[in-house]
Each structure stands twice: as structure tokens, then as C-alpha cells.
C-alpha positions in Angstrom: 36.4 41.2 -8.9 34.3 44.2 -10.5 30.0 43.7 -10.9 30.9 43.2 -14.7 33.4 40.5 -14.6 31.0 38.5 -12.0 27.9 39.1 -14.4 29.8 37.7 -16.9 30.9 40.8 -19.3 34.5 40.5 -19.4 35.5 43.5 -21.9 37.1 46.3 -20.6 34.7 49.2 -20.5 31.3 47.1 -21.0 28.4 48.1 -19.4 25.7 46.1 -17.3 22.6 46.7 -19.4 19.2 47.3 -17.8 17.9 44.1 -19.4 20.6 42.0 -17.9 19.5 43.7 -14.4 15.9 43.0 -15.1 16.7 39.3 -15.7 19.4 39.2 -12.7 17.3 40.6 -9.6 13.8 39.1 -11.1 15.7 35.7 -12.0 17.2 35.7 -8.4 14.1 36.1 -6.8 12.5 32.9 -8.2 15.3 30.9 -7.2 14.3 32.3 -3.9 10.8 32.0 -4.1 11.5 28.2 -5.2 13.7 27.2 -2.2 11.4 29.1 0.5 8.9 26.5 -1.1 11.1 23.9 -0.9 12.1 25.1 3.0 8.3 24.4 3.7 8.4 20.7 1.9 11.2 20.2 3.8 9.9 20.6 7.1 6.8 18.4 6.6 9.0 15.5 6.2 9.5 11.9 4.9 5.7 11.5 3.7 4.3 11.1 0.6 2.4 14.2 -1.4 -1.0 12.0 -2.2 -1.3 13.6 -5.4 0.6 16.1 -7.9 -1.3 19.0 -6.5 0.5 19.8 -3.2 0.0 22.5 -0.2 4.0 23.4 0.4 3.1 25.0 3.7 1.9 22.3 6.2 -0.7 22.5 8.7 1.7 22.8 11.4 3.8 25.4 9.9 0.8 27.7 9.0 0.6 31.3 10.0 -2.8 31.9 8.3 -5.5 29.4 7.0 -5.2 29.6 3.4 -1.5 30.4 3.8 -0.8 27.1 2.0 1.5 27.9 -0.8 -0.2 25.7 -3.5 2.4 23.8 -5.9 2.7 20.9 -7.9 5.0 18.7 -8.0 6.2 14.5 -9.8 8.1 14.0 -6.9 5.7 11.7 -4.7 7.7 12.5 -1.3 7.7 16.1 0.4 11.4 15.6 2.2 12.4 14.5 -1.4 10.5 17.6 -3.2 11.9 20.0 -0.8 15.6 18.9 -1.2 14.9 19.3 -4.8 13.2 22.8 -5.1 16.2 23.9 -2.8 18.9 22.5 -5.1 16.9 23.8 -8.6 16.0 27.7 -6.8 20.3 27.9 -5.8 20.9 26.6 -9.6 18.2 29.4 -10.8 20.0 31.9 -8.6 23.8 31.0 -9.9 22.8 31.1 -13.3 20.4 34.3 -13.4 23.3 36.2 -11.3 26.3 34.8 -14.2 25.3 32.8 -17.2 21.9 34.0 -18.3 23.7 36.2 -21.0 25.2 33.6 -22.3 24.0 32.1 -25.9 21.5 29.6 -24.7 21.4 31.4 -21.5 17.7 32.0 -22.0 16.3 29.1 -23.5 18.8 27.1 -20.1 16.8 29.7 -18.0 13.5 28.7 -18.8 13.8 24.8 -18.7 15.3 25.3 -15.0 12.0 27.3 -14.0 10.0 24.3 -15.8 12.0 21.7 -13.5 11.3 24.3 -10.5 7.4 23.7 -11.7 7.7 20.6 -11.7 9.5 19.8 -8.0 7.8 21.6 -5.9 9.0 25.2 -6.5 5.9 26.9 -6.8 3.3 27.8 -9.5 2.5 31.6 -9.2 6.0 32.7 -10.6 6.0 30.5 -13.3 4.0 33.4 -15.2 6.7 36.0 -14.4 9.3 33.4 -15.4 8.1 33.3 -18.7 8.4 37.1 -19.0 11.9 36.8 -17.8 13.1 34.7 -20.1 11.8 36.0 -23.0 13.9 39.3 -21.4 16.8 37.2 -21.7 16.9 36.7 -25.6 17.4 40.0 -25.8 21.1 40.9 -23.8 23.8 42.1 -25.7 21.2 41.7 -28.8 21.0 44.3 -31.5 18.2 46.1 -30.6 17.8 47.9 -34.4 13.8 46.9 -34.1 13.2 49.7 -31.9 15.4 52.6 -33.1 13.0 52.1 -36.4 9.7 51.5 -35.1 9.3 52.9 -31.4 9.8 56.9 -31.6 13.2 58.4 -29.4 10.9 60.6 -27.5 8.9 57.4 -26.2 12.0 55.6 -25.6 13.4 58.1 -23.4 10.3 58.2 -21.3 10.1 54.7 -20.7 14.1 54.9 -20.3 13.2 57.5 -17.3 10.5 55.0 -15.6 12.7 51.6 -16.0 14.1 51.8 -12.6 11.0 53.1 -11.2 9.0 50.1 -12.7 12.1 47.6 -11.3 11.9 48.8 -7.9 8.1 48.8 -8.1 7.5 45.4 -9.7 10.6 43.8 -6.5 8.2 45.6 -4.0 5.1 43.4 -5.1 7.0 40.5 -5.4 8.5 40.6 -2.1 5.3 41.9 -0.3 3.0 39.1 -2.1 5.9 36.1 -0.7 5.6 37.9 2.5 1.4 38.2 2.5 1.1 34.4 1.0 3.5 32.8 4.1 2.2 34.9 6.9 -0.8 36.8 5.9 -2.1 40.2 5.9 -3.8 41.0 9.7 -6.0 42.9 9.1 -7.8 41.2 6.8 -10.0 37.9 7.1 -8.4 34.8 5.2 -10.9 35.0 2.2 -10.6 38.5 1.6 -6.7 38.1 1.6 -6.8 35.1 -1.1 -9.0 37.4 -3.1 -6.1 40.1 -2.4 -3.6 38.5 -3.1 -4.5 36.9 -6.1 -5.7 40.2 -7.5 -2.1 41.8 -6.9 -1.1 39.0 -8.3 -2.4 39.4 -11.9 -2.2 43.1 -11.8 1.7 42.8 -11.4 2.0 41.0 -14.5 1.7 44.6 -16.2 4.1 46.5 -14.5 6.8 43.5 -14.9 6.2 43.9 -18.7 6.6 47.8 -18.8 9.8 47.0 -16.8 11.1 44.8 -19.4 10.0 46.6 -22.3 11.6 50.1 -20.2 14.5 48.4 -20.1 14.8 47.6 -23.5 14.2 51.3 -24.2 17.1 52.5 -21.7 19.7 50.1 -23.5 18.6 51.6 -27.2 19.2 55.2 -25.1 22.6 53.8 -23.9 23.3 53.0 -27.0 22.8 55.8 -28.9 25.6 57.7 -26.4 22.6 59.6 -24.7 
């Protein structure tokens, strides 16, 4: 089965647009992000949360002090929020990697990371979601808007950095997932909340540049250049 037919473009000849690979890897790696929470729910069994506001990452299963994972979640029972973040993030992967396209793929996308908020699955991403999905509306949309406002010489600059800005934007992702579970050693816990939550905001620019880079490259591809 070719990359196309999987992601869900079924004409001979059809091309995977950048937007649809922002969307797919991004949109893949909240489903992720959602079940590692729900992997650390898990593991603290059959109790009850005490409250909305939950720590995903246990006491006994911490690497770091503050490495905690903050959620929130309406499910009052962490073995119960865990198996539910795990079954939501694998539903957030399956339809980011083939239906996301799709008419209502975006607006579908969007309630899923809501549910994800809401059981467990972690609130940091929830930001980046929103980005995402906004993203979405616009696969396999005419994209007229910006051949009449946004200069060709602009467009094929940002066109240039889009992959640049992907790769970049994964590599922050991954490394802040990595530096929330197990820490950063170097560095006291205090200073590495304040780092992490730094990097954290920062990120939200270069994630927007990749979208709107994106958008640029698929004008470019359009255009036959």
C-alpha cells in the first residue's frame, strides 16, 4: 500500500501536502504524549484522583521532584483515567495518521484532544493542539488567500524553511516529553520547571511559522514550481 493511499489520498498522482505532514507527525505526537500520561495513571492504580487537578506521574514512579506531569481530568479513578487517555491518544494517532483530511476531519480532531483534556491526557499540548487543528481546515483547501495577499518571493522563503521549522518544532517536543518525565541533570528541580516551561511557550512560535511555511510550500507546489 503506497504513503498516499494510507494517508488517505486515493487519486492517482496526488501528492502528500506539507500541511497534511504538519498535522500527521504533530497530531501523532499528542496521541503519544496522551497515552505516556495515561501509562503513568495507569501504574498508580485503582485509587481515586481527590480532585480534577491530578499529578499523572506518581510519587513512586518519579525520576525528578517536580517531574509530575500535571493533568486534569472528570474521571475520579487513576486506573480508570489511564485506560482512558491510552484508548483516546491511539484514537488521536489513527485518525491524525488517515482521516484528518477528511471533511470534518478537523473539527473530529479537535473534540478528540478536548476528550484527551479532559481524561487525563495532559494539559501542555492542548495549546499546540489547537494550532493543529486549525492546520487541518486547511488540506486539500484552495489556498487563493495567499497567492493574492502574501508576495511569491516570501512564499518561497518560508517554502525553503517549512521542513527546517518541522524538524525543529519535533526536536522541542520530543526533548521537553523527555526533560518533564526524567529531568534535566544538571540542573536543580526549580531551575528545570522554570526551563521547561520557558521552552515551552517559546515553541508555540516556531510551531506557527511551521504551519504557516507549510501553507506557503503547498501554494509553491501548486503553482508547478
Amino acid at each position: 500500500m503506497s504513503l498516499n493511499r494510507l494517508l488517505g489520498h486515493t487519486q492517482t498522482g496526488s501528492a502528500i501536502s506539507a500541511t497534511r505532514l504538519n498535522v500527521l507527525i504533530v497530531g501523532v505526537i499528542g496521541g503519544m504524549i496522551g497515552m505516556e500520561h495515561g501509562f503513568f495513571e495507569i501504574l498508580q492504580g485503582y485509587q481515586p484522583t481527590k480532585g480534577i487537578l491530578i499529578e499523572a506521574i506518581g510519587p513512586a514512579d518519579r525520576f525528578w521532584p517536580n517531574g509530575t506531569e500535571r493533568a486534569l481530568t472528570i474521571i475520579p479513578n487513576f486506573l480508570i483515567s489511564g485506560i482512558c487517555s491510552m484508548i483516546v491518544g491511539l484514537i488521536v494517532i489513527a485518525w491524525s495518521i488517515r482521516f484528518v483530511q477528511l471533511r470534518y476531519g478537523a473539527l473530529v480532531y479537535f473534540m478528540l484532544q478536548v476528550v484527551q483534556l479532559l481524561v487525563g491526557g495532559g494539559i501542555a499540548f492542548f495549546t499546540m493542539s489547537l494550532i493543529i487543528a486549525v492546520a487541518a481546515t486547511r488540506i486539500g483547501r484552495p489556498l487563493g488567500w495567499w497567492h493574492k495577499h502574501i508576495h511569491v518571493r516570501i512564499r518561497r522563503v518560508l517554502a525553503k524553511l517549512w521542513l527546517w521549522l518541522l524538524l525543529f518544532t519535533v526536536t522541542v517536543f520530543c526533548a521537553l516529553v523527555l526533560a518533564a518525565i526524567f529531568g534535566i541533570w544538571f540542573l536543580d528541580a526549580s531551575t528545570t520547571t522554570s526551563v521547561l516551561r520557558t521552552v515551552g511557550l517559546v515553541s508555540i512560535g516556531p510551531m506557527i511559522l511551521a504551519v504557516l511555511a507549510g501553507i506557503a510550500r503547498d501554494t509553491i507546489q501548486a503553482d508547478g514550481e
